[in-house]
N, C-alpha and C positions, 0 to 999 in steps of 0.2 A: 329567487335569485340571490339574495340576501345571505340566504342561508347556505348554499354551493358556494360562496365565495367566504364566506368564515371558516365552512368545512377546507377549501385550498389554502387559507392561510394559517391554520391550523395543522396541515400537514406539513407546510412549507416550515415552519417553526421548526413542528414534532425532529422533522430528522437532521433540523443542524444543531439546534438546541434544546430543545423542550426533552429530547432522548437522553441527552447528557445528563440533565437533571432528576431525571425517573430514575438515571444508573446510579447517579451517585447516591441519591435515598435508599433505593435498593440496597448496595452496598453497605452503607451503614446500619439497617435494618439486619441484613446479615452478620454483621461482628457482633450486635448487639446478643447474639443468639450461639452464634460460632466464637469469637474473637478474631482478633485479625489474624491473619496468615502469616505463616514463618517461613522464610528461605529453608531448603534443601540442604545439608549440609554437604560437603566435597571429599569424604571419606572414603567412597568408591566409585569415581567417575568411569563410565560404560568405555570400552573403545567408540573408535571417533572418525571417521572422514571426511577430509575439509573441500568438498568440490567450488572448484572456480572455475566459471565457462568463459573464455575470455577469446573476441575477435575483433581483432586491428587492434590491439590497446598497446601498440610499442611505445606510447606516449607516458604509459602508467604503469606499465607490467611489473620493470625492476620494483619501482618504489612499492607494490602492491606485495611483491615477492618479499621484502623485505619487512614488511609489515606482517605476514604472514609467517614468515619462520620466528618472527619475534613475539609471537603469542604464546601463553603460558595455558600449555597442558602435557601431561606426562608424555612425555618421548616415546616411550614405549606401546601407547594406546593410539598415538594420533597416523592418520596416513593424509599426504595432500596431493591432489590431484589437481592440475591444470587441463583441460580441456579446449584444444583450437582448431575446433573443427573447422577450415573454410577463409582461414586468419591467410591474408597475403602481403603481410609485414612482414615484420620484424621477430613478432611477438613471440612464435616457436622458438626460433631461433634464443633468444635471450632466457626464457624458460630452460630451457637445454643445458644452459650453463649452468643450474644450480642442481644438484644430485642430486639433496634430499626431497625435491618434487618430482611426480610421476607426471612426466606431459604426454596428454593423448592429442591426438594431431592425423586427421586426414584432409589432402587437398579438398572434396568436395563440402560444398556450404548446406547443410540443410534443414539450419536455423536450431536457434536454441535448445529448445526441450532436446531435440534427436542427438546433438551433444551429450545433454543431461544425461541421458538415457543410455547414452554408450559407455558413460564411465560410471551410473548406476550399476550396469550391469556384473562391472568389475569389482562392486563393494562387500566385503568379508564383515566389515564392524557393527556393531549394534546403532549404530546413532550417524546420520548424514548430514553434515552442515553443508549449504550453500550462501555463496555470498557472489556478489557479482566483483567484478573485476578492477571500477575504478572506484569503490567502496574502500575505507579503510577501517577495522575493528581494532578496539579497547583491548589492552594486553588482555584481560580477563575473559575476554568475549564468551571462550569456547569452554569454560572452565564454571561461566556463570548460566551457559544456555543448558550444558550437560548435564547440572546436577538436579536440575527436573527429574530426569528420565529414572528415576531412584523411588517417583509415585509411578507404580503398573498404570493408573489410570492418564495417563499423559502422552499422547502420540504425537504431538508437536509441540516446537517452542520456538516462540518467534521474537527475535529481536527488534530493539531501536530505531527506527529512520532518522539521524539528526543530519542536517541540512545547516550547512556552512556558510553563510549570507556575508558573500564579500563585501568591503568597503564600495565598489565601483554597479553593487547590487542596481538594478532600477526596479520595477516593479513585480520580480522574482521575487523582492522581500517577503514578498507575503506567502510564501513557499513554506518560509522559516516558521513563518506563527500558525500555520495550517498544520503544519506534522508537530507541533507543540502540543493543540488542541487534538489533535488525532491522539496522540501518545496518552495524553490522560483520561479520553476516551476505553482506549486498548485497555490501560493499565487496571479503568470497572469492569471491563467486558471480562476480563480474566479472573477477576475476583469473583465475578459474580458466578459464572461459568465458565466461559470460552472467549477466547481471541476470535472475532470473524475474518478469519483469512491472515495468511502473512505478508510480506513484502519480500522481496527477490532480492533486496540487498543483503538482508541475515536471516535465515530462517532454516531450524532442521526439524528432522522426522527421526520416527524409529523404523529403521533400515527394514523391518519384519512388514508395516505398516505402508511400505511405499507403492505407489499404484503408479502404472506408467500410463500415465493418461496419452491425448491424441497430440501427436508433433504438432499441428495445427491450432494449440491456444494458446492465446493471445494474453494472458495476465496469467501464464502456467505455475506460478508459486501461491496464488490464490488458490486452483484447482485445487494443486498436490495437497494444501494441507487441509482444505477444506472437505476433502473425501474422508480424509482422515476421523475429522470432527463429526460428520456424518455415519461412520461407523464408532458412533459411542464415543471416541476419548476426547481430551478436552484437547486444545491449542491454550499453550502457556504463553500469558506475555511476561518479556526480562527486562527492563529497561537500563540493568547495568550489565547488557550485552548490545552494544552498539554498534553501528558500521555508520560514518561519517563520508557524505559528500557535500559536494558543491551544488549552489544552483545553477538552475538552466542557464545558457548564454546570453539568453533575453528571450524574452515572453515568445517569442515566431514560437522558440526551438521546446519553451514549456509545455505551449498549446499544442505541440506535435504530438507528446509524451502522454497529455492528458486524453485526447483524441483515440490515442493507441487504446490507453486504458479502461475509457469511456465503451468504446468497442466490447474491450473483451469483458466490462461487467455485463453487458445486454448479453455476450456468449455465456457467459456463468452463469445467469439465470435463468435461461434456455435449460442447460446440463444440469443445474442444479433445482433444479424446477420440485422437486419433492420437498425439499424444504421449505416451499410456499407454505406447505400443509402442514400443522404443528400437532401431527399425530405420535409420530415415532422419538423427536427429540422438539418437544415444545419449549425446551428456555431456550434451544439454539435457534430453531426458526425466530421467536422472537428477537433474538439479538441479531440474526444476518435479517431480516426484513428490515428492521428499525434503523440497524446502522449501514448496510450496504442498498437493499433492492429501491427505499424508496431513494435513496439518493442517484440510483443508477436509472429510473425508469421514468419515475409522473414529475420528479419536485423540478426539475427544468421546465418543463409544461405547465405545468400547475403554477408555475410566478409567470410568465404570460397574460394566465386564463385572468390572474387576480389581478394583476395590471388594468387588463380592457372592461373586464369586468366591473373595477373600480371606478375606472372611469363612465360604463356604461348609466351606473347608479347617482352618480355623481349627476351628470349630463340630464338625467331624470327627475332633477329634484328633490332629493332625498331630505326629510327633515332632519335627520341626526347628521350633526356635525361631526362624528368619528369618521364615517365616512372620505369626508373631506381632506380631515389630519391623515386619514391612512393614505391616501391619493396622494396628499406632497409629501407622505414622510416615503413612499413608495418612487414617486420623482426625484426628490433631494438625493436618494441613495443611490438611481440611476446617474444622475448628471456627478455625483463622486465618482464614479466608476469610470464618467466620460471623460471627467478630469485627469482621472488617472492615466488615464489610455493616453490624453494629450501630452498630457507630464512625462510617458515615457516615453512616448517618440522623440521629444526634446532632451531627452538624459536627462531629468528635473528632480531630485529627491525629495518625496515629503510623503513618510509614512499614510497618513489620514485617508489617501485617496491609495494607497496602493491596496489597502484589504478589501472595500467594494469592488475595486477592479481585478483584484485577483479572485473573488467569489464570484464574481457576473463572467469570469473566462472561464472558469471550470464548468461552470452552469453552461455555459456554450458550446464546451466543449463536448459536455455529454451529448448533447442534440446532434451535434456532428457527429459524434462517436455508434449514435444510434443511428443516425444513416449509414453513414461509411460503412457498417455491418449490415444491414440492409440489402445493401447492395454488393455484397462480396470483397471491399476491395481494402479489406483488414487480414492479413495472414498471419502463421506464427513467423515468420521472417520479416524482420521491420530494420528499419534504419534507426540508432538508438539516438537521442537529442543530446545533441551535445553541453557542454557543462561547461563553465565560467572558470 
């Protein structure tokens, strides 16, 4: 028993941290041999299309729209495309007024990707950016994501997630140090190889490269570029191509988002199940196993098993005292987390307890997210969690 329970905490480590630090050896191991890597130069960036799927966002649109026309890439190469399919605001309508966007707009809703996909269909340019709608990008964004696509071997490039952690934040803060620690994550995954998956705030492909996957998934900018990465090219990560939001409106509307998510990684590894097997692209299997499947599937489980299990040993007598230390340093970390939870229902600000309780709700989250899927009652049409 002993020994199943160092093997659980040993995994539990491996994919929040112990992965990080094999990347980042790796990585240095690589320059030592390679040198380090040099940006792309801007000499001849590919044409460009900037899709935004945007529905209900008449709260955000104008500001989005003008953030959007104020982005620095040749005029001549770039096309921008609004899509509101199923929008019963505003949001057409205000789109409408500005000419140099192309707005696609039919009354019926039938969720995101089939959006995507209808203004895919209308793309002539070599290179698709997507960014979501209440996202705002870096003037350079499209200018720093583009000039990737100048290596043949490059079919995607995924931007930045930074997270705006207002003054009035509660325990969303921990939102802000999670995609801190993910970013630098990304930033080895890319060096070493591949980016595992993009994010839907900024992320594009090469238009020859796009696969129209099933209207029905659930984290669909994971899919798109992950297929991609699965036929041979790499995913680039930029991290001075950004897209800036806010955090959730408080932890309910977090745990909604992560739940969503949670979901569609059990759907992703279902679909992407070949990549279990490190036959055809073995440094990629190893980097989406390491950095996405165990965190999608056992390590929620497996901090459980090590809990009772802990406890089980303990209760038995065990002559080693690690045991023991692991049992309350395994309690203390819980009762921060319970802290935290308390601390935010009162509006109470104090960092310390907000990162256990933000790692013990994603962890929760995923357990939900794998029933929820389970049981069917995760679509690609979702209600999106609103933002601070």
């Amino acid at each position: 028993m002993t020994t199943i329970f160092f093997i659980c905490l040993f995994i539990i480590f491996y994919a929040f941290i112990g992965y990080g630090m094999l990347l980042f050896v790796l990585v240095k191991l690589k320059r030592l041999f390679k040198g380090k890597p040099t940006k792309p130069n801007t000499s001849n960036l590919p044409t460009c299309t900037l899709i935004v799927a945007a529905y209900n966002e008449e709260d955000f649109i104008e500001e989005k729209i003008k953030n959007t026309l104020a982005l620095n890439y040749p005029a001549n190469k770039l096309k921008v495309i609004f899509v509101t399919d199923g929008s019963t605001d505003k949001t057409p309508d205000i789109i409408a007024t500005f000419p140099q966007i192309q707005l696609m707009h039919q009354a019926l809703r039938m969720g995101k990707m089939a959006a995507v996909h209808r203004a895919v269909a209308t793309v002539d340019t070599e290179v698709i950016v997507f960014t979501d709608a209440n996202t705002f990008l870096n003037t350079d964004a499209l200018t720093n994501i583009c000039r990737h696509y100048s290596n043949e071997k490059v079919g995607a490039v995924a931007g930045e997630k930074r997270v705006h952690v207002m003054e009035t934040a509660n325990a969303t803060a921990g939102e802000g140090f999670y995609w801190k620690y993910e970013s630098k994550l990304k930033t080895w995954d890319s060096e070493l190889h591949s980016v595992v998956g993009a994010a839907g705030e900024l992320f594009s492909v090469r238009a020859a490269l796009y696969q129209y996957i099933s209207t029905n998934a659930i984290i669909d900018d994971f899919m798109i570029s992950m297929l991609i990465a699965k036929d041979g090219y790499k995913i680039v990560y930029e991290p001075e191509a950004y897209a800036t939001e806010t955090t959730s409106l408080n932890v309910k509307e977090e745990l909604k988002r992560k739940i969503r998510i949670a979901a569609g990684g059990i759907q992703s590894v279902i679909w992407l199940r070949s990549l279990l097997l490190p036959f055809k692209t073995p440094l990629l299997s190893f980097q989406y196993i390491s950095h996405r499947v165990l965190r999608w599937t056992i390590v929620p489980i497996l901090m459980m098993v090590s809990l009772f299990m802990n406890m089980f040993i303990v209760t038995k007598g065990s002559v080693s005292k690690i045991f023991l230390i692991l049992l309350l340093s395994q309690i203390m970390f819980y009762l921060m987390a319970f802290v935290g939870w308390i601390m935010e229902s009162k509006r109470i600000k104090l960092k310390l307890f907000f990162i256990p309780y933000y790692f013990s709700m994603m962890n929760y989250a995923v357990l939900r997210g794998i029933f929820r899927f389970a049981v069917g009652n995760q679509t690609g049409i979702w209600e999106k969690a609103k933002r601070a």
